[in-house]
KOLPATOR-447518 format. One line per field, with one value per atom (N, C-alpha, C): residue in one letter; atom name; x, y, z. Coordinates in steps of 0.2 Angstrom, whole numbers, plus 2048, in hexadecimal, padded with zeros to 3 digits. Layout:
N
residu: c(A,...)
atome: c(CA,...)
x: c(X,...)
y: c(Y,...)
z: c(Z,...)
END
This chain:
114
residu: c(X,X,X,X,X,X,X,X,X,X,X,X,X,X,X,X,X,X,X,X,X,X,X,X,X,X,X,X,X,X,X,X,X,X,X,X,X,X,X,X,X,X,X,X,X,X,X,X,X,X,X,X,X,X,X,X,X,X,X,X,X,X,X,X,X,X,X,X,X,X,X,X,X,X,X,X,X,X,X,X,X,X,X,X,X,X,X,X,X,X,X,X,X,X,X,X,X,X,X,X,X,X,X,X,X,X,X,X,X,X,X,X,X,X,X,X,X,X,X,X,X,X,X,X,X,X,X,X,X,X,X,X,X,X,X,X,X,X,X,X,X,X,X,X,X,X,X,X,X,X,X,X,X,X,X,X,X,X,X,X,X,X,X,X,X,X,X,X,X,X,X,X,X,X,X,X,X,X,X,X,X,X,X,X,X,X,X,X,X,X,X,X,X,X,X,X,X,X,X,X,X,X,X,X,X,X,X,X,X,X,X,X,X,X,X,X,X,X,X,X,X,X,X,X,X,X,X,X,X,X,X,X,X,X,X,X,X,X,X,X,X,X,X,X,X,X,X,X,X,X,X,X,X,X,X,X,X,X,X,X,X,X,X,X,X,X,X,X,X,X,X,X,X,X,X,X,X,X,X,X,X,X,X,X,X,X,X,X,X,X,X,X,X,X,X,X,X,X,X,X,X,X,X,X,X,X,X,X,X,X,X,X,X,X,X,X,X,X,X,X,X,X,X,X,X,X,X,X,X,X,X,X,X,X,X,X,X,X,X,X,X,X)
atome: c(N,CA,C,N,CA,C,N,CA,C,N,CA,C,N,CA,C,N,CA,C,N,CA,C,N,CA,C,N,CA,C,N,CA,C,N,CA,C,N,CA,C,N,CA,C,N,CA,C,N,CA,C,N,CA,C,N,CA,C,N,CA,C,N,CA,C,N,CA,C,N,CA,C,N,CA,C,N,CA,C,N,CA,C,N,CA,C,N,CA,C,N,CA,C,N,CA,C,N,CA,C,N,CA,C,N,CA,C,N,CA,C,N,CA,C,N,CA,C,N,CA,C,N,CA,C,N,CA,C,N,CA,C,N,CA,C,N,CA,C,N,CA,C,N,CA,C,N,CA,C,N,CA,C,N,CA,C,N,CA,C,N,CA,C,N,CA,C,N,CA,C,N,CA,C,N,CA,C,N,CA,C,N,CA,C,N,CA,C,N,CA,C,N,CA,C,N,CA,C,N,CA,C,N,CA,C,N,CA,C,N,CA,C,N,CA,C,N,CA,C,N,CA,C,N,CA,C,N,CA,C,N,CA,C,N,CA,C,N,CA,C,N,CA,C,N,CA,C,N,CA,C,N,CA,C,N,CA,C,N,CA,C,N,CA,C,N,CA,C,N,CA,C,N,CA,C,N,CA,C,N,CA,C,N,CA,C,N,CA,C,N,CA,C,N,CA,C,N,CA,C,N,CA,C,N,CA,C,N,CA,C,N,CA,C,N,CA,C,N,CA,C,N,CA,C,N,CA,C,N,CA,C,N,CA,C,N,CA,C,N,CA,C,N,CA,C,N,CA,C,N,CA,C,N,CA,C,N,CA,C,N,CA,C,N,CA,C,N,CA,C,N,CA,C,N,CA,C,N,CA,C,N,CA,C,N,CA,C,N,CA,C,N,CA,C,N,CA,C)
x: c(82D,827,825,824,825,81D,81B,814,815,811,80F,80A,808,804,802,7FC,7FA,7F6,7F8,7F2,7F3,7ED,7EE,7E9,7E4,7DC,7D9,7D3,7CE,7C8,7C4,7C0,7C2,7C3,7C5,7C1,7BE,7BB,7C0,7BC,7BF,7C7,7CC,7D1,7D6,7D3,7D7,7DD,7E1,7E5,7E6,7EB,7EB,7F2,7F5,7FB,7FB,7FD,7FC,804,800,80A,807,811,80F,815,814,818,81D,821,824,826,825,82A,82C,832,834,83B,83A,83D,840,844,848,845,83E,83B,840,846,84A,84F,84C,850,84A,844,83E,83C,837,834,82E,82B,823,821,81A,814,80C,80A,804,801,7F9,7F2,7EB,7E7,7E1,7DB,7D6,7D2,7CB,7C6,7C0,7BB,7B5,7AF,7AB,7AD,7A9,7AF,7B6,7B9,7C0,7C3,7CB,7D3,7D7,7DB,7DF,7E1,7E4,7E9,7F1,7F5,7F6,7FA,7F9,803,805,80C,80F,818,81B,820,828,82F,834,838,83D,841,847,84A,84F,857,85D,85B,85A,85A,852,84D,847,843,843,83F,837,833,82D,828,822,81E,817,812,80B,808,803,7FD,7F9,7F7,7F7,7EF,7EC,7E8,7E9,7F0,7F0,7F8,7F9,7FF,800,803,805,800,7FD,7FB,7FB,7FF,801,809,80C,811,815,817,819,820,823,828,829,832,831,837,836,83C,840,844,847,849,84B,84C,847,83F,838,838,83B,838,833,82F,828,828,821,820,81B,81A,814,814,80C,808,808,809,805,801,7F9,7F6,7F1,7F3,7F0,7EB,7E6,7E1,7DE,7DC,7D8,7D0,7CE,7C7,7C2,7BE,7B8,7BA,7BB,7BF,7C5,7C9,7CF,7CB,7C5,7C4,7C4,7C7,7C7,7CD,7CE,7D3,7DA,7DD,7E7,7EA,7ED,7F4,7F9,7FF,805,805,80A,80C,812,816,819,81A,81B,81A,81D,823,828,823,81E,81B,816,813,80A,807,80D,80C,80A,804,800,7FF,7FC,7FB,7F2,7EF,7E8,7E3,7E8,7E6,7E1,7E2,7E1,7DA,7D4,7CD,7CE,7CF,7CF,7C8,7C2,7BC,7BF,7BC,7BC,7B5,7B3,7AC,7A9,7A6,7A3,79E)
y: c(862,861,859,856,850,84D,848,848,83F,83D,835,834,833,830,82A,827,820,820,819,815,80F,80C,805,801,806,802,801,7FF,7FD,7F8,7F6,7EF,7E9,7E4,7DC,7D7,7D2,7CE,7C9,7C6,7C2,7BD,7BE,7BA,7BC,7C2,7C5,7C9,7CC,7D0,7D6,7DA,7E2,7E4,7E9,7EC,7F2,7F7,7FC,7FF,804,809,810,811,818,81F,821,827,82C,82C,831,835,83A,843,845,848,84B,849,843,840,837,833,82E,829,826,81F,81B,81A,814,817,81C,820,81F,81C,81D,817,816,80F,814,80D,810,80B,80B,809,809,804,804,804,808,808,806,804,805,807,80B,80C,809,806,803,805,805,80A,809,80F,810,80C,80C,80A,80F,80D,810,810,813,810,809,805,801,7FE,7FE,7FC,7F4,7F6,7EF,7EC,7F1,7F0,7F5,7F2,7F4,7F1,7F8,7F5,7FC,7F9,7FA,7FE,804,804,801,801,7FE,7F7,7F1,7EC,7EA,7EE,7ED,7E7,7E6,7E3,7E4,7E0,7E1,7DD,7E0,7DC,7DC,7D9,7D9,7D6,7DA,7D9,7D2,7CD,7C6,7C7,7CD,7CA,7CC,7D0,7CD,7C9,7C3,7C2,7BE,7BB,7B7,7B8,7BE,7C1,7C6,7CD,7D1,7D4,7D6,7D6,7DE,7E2,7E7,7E8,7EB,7EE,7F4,7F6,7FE,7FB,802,802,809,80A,80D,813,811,813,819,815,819,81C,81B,81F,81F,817,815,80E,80D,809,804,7FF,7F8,7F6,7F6,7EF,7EA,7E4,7DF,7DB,7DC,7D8,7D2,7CD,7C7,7C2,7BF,7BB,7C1,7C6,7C9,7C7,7C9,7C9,7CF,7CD,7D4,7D8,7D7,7DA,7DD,7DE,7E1,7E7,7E9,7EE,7F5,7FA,7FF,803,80B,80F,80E,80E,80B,812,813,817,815,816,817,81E,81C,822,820,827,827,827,824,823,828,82A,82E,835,837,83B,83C,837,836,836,83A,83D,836,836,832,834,831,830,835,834,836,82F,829,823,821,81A,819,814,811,80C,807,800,7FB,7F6,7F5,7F1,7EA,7E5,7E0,7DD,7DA,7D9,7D4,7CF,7CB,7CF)
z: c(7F5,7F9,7F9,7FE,7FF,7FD,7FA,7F6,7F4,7F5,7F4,7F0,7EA,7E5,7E4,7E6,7E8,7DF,7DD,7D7,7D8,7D1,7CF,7D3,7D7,7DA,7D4,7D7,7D1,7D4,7D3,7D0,7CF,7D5,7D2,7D6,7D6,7D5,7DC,7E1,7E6,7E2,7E5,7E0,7DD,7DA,7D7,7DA,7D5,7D8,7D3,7DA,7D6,7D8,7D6,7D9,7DA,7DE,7DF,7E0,7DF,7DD,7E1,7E3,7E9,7E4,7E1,7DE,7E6,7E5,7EC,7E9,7E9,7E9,7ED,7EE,7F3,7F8,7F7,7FB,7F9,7FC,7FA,7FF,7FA,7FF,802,7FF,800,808,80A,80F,817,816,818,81C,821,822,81F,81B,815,819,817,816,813,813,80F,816,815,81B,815,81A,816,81A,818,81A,818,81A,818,81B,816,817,81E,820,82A,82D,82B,831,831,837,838,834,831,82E,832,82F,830,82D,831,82C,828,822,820,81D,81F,81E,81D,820,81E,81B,81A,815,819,81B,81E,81B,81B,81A,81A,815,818,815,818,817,815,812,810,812,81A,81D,81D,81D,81C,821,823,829,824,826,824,829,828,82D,82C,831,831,82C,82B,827,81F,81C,816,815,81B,81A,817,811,80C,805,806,800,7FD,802,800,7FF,7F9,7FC,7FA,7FE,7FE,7F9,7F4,7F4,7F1,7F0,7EC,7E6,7E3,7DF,7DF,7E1,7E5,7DD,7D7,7D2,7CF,7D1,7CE,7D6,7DC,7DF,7E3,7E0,7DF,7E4,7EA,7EC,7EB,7EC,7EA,7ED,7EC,7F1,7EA,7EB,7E7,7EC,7E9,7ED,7E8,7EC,7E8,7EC,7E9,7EE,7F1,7EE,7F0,7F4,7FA,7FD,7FC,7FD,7FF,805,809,810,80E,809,808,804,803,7FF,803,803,807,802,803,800,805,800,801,800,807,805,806,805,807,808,80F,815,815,81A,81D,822,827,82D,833,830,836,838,831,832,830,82F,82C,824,821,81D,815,813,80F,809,804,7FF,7FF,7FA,7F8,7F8,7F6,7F6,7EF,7F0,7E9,7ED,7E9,7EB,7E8,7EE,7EC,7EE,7E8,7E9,7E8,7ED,7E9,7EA,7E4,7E3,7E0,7E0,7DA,7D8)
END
């Protein structure tokens, strides 16, 4: 059964950072093009990256680019965001997906707040 488990939100303060991890069951992320979306409150999901199969190429979206950064470890299975210089505008729930067919996490909530 193919299953994504998102944590590592929380509560940070403008600046801060957080990292977040994506659990996969069922299947071989490293076989995959993954991504991280997010969703913020009253709006549409929006993507905010991805990571390539094969040669673990990676894109982000120009508004978290040079502060978020995508990878997995193919070992755990498991993918990451590191997100750093967090704003109030990045707060919204984060999943990683998989793209080829929708299939998402539960999502983990990330505030960021003074």
């Amino acid at each position: 059964q193919v299953q994504l488990v998102e944590s590592g939100g929380g509560l940070v303060q403008p600046g801060g950072s957080l990292r977040l991890s994506c659990v996969a069951s069922g299947f071989a992320i490293n076989m995959y093009l993954m991504s991280w979306v997010r969703q913020a409150p009253g709006k549409g999901i929006e993507w905010v990256s991805n990571i390539y199969s094969g040669l673990d190429t990676t894109h982000y979206a120009d508004s978290v680019k040079g502060r978020f950064t995508i990878s997995r470890d193919n070992a755990k299975n498991t993918l990451y965001l590191q997100m750093n210089d967090l704003k109030p505008d990045d707060t919204a729930v984060y999943y990683c997906q998989r793209p080829i067919d929708g299939i998402r996490g539960q999502g983990t909530q990330v505030t960021v707040s003074s």
